[in-house]
mmJSON file of the N, C-alpha and C atoms, coordinates in Angstrom:
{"data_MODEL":{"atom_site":{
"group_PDB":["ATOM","ATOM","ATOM","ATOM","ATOM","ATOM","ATOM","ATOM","ATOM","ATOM","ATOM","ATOM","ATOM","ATOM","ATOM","ATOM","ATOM","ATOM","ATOM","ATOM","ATOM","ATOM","ATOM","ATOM","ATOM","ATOM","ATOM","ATOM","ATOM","ATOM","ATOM","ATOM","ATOM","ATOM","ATOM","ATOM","ATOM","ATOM","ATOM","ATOM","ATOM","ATOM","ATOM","ATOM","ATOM","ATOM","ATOM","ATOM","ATOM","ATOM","ATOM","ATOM","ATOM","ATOM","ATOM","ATOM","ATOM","ATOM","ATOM","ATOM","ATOM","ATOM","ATOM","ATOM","ATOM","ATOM","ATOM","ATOM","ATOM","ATOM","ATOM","ATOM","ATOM","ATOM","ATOM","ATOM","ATOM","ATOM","ATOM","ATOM","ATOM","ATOM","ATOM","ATOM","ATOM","ATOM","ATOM","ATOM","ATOM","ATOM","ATOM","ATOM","ATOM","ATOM","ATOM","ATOM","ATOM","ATOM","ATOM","ATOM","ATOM","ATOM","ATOM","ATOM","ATOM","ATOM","ATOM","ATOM","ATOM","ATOM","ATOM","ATOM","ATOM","ATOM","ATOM","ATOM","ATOM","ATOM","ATOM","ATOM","ATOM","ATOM","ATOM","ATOM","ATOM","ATOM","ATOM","ATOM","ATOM","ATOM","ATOM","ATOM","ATOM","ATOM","ATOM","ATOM","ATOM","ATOM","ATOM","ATOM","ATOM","ATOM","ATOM","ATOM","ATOM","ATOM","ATOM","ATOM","ATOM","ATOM","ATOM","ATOM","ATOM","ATOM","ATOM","ATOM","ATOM","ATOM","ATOM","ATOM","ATOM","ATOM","ATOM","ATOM","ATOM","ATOM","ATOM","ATOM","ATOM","ATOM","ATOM","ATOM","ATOM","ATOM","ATOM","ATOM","ATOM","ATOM","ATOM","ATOM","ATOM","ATOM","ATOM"],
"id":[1,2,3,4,5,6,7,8,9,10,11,12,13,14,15,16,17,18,19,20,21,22,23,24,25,26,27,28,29,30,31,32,33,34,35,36,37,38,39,40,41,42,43,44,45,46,47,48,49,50,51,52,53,54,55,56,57,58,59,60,61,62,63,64,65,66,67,68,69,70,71,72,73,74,75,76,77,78,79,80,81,82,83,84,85,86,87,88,89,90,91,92,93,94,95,96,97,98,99,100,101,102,103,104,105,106,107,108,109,110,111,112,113,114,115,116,117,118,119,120,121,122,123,124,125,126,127,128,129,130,131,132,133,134,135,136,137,138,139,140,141,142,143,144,145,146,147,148,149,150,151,152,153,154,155,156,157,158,159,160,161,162,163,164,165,166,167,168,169,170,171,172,173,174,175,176,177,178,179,180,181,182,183],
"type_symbol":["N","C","C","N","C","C","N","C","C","N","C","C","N","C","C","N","C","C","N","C","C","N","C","C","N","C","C","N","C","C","N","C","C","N","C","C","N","C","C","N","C","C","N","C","C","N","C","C","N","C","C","N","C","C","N","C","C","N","C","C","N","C","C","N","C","C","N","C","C","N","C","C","N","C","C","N","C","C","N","C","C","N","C","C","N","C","C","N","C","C","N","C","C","N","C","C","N","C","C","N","C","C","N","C","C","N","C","C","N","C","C","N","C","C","N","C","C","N","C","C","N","C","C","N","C","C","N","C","C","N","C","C","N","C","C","N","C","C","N","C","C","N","C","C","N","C","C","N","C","C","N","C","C","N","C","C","N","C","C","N","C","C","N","C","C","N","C","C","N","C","C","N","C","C","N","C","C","N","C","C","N","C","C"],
"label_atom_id":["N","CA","C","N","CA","C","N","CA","C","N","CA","C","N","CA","C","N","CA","C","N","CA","C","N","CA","C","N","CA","C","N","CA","C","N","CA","C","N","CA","C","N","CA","C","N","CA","C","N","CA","C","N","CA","C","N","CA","C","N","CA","C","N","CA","C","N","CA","C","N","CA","C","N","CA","C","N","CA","C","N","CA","C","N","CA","C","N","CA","C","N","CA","C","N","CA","C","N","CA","C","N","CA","C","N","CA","C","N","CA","C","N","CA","C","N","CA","C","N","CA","C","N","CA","C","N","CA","C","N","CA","C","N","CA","C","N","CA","C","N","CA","C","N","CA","C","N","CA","C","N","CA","C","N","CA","C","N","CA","C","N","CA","C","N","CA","C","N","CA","C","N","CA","C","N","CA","C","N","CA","C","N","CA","C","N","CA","C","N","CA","C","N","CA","C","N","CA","C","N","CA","C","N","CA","C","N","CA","C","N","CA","C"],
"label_alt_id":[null,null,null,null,null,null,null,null,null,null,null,null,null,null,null,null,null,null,null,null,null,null,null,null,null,null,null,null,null,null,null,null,null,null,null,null,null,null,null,null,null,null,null,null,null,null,null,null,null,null,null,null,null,null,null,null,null,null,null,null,null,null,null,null,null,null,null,null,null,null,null,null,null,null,null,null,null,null,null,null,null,null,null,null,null,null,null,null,null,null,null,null,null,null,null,null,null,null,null,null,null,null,null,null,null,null,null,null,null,null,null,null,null,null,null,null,null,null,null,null,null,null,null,null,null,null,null,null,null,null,null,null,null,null,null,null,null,null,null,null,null,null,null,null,null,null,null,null,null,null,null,null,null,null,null,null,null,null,null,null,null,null,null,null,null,null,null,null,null,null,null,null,null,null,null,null,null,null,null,null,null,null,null],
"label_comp_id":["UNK","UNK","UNK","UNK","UNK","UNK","UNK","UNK","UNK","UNK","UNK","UNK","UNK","UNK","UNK","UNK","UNK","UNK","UNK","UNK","UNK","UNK","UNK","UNK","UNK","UNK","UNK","UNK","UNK","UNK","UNK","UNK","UNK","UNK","UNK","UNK","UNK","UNK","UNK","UNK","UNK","UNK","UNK","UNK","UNK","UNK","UNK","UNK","UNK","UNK","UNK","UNK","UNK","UNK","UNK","UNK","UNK","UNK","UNK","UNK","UNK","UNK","UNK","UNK","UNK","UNK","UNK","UNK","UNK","UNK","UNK","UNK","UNK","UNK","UNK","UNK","UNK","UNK","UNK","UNK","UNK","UNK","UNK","UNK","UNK","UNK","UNK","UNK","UNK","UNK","UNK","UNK","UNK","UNK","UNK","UNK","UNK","UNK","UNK","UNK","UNK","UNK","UNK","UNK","UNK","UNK","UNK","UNK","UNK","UNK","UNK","UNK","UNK","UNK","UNK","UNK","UNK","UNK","UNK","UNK","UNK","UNK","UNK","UNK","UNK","UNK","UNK","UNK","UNK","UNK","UNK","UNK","UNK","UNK","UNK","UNK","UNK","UNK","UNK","UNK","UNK","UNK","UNK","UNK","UNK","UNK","UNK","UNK","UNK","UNK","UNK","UNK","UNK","UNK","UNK","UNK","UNK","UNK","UNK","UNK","UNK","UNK","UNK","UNK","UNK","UNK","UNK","UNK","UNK","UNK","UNK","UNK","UNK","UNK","UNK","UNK","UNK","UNK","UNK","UNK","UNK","UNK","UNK"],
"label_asym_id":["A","A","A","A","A","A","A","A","A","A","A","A","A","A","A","A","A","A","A","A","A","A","A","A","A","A","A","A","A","A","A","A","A","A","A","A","A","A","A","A","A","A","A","A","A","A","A","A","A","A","A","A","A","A","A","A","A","A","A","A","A","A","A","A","A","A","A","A","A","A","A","A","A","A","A","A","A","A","A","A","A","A","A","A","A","A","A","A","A","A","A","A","A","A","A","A","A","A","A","A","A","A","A","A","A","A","A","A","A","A","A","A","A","A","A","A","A","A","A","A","A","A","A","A","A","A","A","A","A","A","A","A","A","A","A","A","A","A","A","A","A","A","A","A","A","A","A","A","A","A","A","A","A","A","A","A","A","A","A","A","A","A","A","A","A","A","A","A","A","A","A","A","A","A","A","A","A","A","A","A","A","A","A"],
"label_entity_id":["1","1","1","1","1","1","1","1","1","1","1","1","1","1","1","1","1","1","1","1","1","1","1","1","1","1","1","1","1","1","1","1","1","1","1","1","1","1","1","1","1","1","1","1","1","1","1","1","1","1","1","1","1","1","1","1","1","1","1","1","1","1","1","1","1","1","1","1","1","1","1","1","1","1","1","1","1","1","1","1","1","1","1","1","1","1","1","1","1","1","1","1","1","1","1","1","1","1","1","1","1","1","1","1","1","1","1","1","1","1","1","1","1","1","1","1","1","1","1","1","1","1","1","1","1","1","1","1","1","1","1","1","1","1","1","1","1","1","1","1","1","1","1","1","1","1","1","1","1","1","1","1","1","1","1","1","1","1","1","1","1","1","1","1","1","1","1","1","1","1","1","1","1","1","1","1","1","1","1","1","1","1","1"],
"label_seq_id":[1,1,1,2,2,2,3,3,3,4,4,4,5,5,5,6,6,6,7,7,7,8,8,8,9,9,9,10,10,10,11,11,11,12,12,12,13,13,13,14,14,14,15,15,15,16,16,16,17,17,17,18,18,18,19,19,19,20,20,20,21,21,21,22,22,22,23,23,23,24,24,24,25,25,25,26,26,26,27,27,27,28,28,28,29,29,29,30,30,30,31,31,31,32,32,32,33,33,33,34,34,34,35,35,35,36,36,36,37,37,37,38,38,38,39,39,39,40,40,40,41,41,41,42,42,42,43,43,43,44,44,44,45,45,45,46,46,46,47,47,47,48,48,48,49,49,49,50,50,50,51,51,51,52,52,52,53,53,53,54,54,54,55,55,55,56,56,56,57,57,57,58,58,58,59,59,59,60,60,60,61,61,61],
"pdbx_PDB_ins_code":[null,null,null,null,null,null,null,null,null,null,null,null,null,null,null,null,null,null,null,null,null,null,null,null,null,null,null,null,null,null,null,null,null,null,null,null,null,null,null,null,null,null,null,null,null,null,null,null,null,null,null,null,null,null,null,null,null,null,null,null,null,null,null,null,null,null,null,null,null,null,null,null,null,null,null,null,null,null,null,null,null,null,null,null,null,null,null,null,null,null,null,null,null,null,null,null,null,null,null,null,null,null,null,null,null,null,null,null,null,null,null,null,null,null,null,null,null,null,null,null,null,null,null,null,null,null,null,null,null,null,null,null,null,null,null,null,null,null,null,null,null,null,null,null,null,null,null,null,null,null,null,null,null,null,null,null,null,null,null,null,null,null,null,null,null,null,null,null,null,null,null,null,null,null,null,null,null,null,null,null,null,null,null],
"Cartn_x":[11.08,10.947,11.536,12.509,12.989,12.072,11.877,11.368,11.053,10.412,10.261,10.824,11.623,11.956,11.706,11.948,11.192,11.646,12.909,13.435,11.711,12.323,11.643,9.893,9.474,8.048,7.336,8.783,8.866,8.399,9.122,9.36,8.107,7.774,6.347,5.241,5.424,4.242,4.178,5.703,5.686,5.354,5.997,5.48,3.812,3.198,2.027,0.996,1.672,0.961,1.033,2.398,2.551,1.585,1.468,0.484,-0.641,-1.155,-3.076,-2.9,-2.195,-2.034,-1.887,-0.966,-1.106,-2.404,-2.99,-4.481,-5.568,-5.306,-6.347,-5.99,-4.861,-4.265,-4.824,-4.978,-5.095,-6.766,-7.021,-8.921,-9.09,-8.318,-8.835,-9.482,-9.012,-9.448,-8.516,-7.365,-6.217,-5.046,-4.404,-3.797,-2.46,-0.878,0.118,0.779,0.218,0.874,0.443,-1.315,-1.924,-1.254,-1.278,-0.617,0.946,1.706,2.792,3.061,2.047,1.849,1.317,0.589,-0.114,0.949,1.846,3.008,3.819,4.266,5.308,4.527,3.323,3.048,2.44,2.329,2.585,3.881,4.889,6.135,6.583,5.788,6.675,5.516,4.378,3.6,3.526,3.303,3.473,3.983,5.553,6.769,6.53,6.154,6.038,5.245,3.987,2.629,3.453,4.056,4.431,5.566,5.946,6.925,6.856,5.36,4.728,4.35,3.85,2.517,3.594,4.865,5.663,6.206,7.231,7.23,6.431,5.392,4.491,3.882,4.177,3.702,4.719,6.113,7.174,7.328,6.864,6.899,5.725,4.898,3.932,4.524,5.339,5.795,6.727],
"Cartn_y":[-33.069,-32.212,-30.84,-30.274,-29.223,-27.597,-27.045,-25.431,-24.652,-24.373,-23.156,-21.832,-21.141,-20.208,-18.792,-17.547,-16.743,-16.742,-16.956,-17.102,-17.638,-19.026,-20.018,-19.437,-18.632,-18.22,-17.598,-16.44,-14.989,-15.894,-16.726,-17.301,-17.923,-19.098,-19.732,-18.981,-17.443,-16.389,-15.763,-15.553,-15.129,-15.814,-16.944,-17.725,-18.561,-18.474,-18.413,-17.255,-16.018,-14.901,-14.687,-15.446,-14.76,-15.767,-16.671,-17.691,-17.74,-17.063,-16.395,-15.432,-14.341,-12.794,-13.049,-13.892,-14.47,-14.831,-16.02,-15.877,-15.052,-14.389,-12.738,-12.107,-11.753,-10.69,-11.148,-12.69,-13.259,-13.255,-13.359,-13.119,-11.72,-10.419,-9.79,-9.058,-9.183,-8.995,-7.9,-8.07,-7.343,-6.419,-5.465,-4.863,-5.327,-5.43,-5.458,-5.113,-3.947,-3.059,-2.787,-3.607,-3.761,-5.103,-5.993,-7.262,-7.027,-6.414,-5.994,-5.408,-4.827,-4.067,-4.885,-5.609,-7.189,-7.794,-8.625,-9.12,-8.741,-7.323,-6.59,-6.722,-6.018,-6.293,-7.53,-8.406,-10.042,-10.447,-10.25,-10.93,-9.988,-8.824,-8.159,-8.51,-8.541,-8.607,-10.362,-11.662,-12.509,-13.308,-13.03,-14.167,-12.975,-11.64,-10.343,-11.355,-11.405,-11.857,-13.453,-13.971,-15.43,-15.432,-14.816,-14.55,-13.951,-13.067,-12.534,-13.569,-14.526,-15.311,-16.433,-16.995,-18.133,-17.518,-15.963,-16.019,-15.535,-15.499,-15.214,-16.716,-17.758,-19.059,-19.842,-19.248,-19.739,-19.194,-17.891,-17.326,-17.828,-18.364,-19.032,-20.192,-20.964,-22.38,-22.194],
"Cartn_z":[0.419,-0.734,-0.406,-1.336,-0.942,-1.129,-0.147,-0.35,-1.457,-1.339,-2.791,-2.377,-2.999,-2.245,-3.072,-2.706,-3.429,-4.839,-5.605,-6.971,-7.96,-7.125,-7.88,-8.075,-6.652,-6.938,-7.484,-7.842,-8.704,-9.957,-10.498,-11.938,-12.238,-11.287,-11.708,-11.555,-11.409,-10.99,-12.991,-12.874,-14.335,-15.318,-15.482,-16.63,-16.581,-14.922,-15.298,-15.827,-15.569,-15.806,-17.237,-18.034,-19.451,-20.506,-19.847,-20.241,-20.603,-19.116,-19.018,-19.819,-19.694,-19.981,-22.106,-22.622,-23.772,-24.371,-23.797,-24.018,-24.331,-22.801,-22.946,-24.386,-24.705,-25.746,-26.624,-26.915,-27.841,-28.466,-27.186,-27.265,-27.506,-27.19,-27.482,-26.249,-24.943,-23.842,-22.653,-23.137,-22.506,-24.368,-23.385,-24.238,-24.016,-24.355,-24.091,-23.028,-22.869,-22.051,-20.561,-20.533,-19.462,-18.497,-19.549,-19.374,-18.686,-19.275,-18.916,-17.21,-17.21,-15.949,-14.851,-14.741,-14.423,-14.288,-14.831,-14.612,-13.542,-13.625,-12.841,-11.543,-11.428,-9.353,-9.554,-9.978,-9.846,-9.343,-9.84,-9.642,-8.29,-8.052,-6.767,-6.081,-5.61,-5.045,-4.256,-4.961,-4.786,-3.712,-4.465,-3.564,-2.332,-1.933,-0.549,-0.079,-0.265,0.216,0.622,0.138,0.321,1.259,1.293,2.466,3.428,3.613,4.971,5.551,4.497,5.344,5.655,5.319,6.098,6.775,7.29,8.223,9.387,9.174,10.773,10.564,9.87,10.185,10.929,10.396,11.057,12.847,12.869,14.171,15.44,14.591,15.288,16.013,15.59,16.225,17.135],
"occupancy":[1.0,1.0,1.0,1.0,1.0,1.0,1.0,1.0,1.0,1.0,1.0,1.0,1.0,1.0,1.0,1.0,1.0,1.0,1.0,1.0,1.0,1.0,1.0,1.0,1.0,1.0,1.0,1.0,1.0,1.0,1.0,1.0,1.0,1.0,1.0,1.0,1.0,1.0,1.0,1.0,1.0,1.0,1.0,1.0,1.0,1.0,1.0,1.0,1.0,1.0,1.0,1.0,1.0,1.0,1.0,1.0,1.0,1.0,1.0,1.0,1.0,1.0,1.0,1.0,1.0,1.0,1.0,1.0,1.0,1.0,1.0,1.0,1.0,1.0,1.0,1.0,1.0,1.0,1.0,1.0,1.0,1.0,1.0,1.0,1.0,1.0,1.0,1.0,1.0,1.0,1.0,1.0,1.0,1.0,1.0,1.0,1.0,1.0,1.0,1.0,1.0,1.0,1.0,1.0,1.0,1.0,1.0,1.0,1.0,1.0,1.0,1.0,1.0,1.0,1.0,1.0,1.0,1.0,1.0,1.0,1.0,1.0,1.0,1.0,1.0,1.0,1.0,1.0,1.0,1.0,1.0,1.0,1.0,1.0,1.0,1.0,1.0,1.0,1.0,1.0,1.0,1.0,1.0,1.0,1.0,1.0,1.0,1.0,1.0,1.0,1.0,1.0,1.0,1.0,1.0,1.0,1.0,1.0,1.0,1.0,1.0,1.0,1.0,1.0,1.0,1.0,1.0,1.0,1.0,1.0,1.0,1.0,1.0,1.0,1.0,1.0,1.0,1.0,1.0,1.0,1.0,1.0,1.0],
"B_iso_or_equiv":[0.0,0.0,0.0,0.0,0.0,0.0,0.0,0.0,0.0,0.0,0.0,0.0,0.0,0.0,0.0,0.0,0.0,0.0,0.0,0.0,0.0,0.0,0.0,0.0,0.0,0.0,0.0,0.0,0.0,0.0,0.0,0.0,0.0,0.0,0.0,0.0,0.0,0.0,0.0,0.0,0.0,0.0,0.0,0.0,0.0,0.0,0.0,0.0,0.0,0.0,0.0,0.0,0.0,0.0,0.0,0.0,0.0,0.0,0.0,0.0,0.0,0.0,0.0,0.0,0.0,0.0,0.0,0.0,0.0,0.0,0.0,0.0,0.0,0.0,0.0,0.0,0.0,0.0,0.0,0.0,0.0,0.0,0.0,0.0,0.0,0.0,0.0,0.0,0.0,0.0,0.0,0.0,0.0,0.0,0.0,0.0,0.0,0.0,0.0,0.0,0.0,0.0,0.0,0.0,0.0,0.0,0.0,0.0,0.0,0.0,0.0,0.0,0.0,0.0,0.0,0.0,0.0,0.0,0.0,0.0,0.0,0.0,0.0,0.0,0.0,0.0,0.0,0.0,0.0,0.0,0.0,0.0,0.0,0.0,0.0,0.0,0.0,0.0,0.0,0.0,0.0,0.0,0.0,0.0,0.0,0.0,0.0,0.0,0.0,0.0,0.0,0.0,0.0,0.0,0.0,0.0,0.0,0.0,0.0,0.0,0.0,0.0,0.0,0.0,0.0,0.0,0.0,0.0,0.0,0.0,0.0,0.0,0.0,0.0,0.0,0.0,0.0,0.0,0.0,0.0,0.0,0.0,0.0],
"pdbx_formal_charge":[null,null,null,null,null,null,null,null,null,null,null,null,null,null,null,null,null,null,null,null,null,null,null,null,null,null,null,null,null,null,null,null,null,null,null,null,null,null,null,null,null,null,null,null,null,null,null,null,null,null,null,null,null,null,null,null,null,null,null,null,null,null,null,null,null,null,null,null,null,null,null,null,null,null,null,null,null,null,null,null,null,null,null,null,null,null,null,null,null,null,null,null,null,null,null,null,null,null,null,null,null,null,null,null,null,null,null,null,null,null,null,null,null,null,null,null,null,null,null,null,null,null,null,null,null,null,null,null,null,null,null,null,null,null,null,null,null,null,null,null,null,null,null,null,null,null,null,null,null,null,null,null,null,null,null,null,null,null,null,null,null,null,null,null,null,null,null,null,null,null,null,null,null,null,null,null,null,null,null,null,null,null,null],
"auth_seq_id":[1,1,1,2,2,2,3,3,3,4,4,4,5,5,5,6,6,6,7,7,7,8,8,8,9,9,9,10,10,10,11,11,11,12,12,12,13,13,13,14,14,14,15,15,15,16,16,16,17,17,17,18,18,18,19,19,19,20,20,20,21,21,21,22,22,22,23,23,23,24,24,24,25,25,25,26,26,26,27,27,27,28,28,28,29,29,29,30,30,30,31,31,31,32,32,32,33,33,33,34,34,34,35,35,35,36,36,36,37,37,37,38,38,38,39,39,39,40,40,40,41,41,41,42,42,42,43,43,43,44,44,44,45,45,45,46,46,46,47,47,47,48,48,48,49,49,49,50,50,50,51,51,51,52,52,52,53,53,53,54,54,54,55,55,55,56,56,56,57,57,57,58,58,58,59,59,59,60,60,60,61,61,61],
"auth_comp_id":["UNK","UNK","UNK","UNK","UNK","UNK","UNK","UNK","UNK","UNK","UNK","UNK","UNK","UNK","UNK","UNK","UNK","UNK","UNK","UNK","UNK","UNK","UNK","UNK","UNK","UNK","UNK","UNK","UNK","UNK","UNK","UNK","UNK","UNK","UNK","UNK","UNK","UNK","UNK","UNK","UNK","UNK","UNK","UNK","UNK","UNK","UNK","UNK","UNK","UNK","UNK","UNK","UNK","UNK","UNK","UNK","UNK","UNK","UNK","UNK","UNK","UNK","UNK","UNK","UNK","UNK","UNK","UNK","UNK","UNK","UNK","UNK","UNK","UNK","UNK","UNK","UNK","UNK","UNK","UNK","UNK","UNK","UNK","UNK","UNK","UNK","UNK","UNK","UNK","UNK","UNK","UNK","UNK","UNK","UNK","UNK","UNK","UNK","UNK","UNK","UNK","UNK","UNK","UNK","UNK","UNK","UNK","UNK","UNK","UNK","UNK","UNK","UNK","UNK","UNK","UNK","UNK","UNK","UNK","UNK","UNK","UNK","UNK","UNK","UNK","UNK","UNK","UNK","UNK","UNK","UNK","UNK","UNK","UNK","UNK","UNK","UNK","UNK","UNK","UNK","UNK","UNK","UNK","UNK","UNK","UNK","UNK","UNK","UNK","UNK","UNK","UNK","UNK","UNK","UNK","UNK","UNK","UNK","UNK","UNK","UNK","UNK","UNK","UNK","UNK","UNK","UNK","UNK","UNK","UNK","UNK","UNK","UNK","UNK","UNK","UNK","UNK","UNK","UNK","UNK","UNK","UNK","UNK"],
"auth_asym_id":["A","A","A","A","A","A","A","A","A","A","A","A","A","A","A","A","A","A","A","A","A","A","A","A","A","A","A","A","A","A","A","A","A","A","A","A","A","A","A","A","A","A","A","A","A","A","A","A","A","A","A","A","A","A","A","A","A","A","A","A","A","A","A","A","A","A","A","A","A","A","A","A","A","A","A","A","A","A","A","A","A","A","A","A","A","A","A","A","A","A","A","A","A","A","A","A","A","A","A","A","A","A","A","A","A","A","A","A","A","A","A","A","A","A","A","A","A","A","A","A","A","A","A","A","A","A","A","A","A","A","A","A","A","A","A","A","A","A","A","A","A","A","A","A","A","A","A","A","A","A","A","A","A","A","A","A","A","A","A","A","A","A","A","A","A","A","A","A","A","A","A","A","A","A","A","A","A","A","A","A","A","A","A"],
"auth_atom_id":["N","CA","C","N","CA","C","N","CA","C","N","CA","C","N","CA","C","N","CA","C","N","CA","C","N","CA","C","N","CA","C","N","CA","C","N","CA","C","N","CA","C","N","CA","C","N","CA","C","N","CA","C","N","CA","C","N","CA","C","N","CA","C","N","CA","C","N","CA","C","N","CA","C","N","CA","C","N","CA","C","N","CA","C","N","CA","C","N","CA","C","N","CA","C","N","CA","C","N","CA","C","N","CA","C","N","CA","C","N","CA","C","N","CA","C","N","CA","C","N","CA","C","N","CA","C","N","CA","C","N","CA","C","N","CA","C","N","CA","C","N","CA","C","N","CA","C","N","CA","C","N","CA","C","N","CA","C","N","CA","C","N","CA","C","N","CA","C","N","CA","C","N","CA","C","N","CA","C","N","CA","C","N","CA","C","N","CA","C","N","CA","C","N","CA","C","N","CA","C","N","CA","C","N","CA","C","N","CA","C","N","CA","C"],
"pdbx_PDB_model_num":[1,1,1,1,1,1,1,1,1,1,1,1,1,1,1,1,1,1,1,1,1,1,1,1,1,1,1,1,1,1,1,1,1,1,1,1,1,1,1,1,1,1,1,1,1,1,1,1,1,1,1,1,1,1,1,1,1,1,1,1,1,1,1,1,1,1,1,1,1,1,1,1,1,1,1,1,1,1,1,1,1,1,1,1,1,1,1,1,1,1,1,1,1,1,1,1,1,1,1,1,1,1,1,1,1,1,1,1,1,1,1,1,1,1,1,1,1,1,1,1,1,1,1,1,1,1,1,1,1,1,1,1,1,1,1,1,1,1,1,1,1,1,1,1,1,1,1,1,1,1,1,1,1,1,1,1,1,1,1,1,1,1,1,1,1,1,1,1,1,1,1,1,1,1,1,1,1,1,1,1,1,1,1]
}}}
């Protein structure tokens, strides 16, 4: 099975976030613009955190 690499992690971070974050708005629980902001250090935060933690898993072996 081929890698996930950060593209692909950025993306399935976003379109799960616009998903939940949709919902919330929808309930009445989040604002646009909170959501918006939520998104952005999602998609930078994420694939960082996911790529600290493979390579010091990779450096381990």
């Amino acid at each position: 099975m081929n890698d996930v690499n950060a593209t692909q992690l950025a993306a399935a971070v976003r379109q799960i976030a616009l998903a939940v974050g949709g919902y919330a708005i929808g309930r009445g629980w989040l604002e646009e613009d909170t959501l918006t902001a939520i998104i952005t250090v999602a998609v930078i935060a994420v694939p960082f955190i996911w790529g600290q933690v493979r390579t010091r898993k990779l450096a381990q072996k």
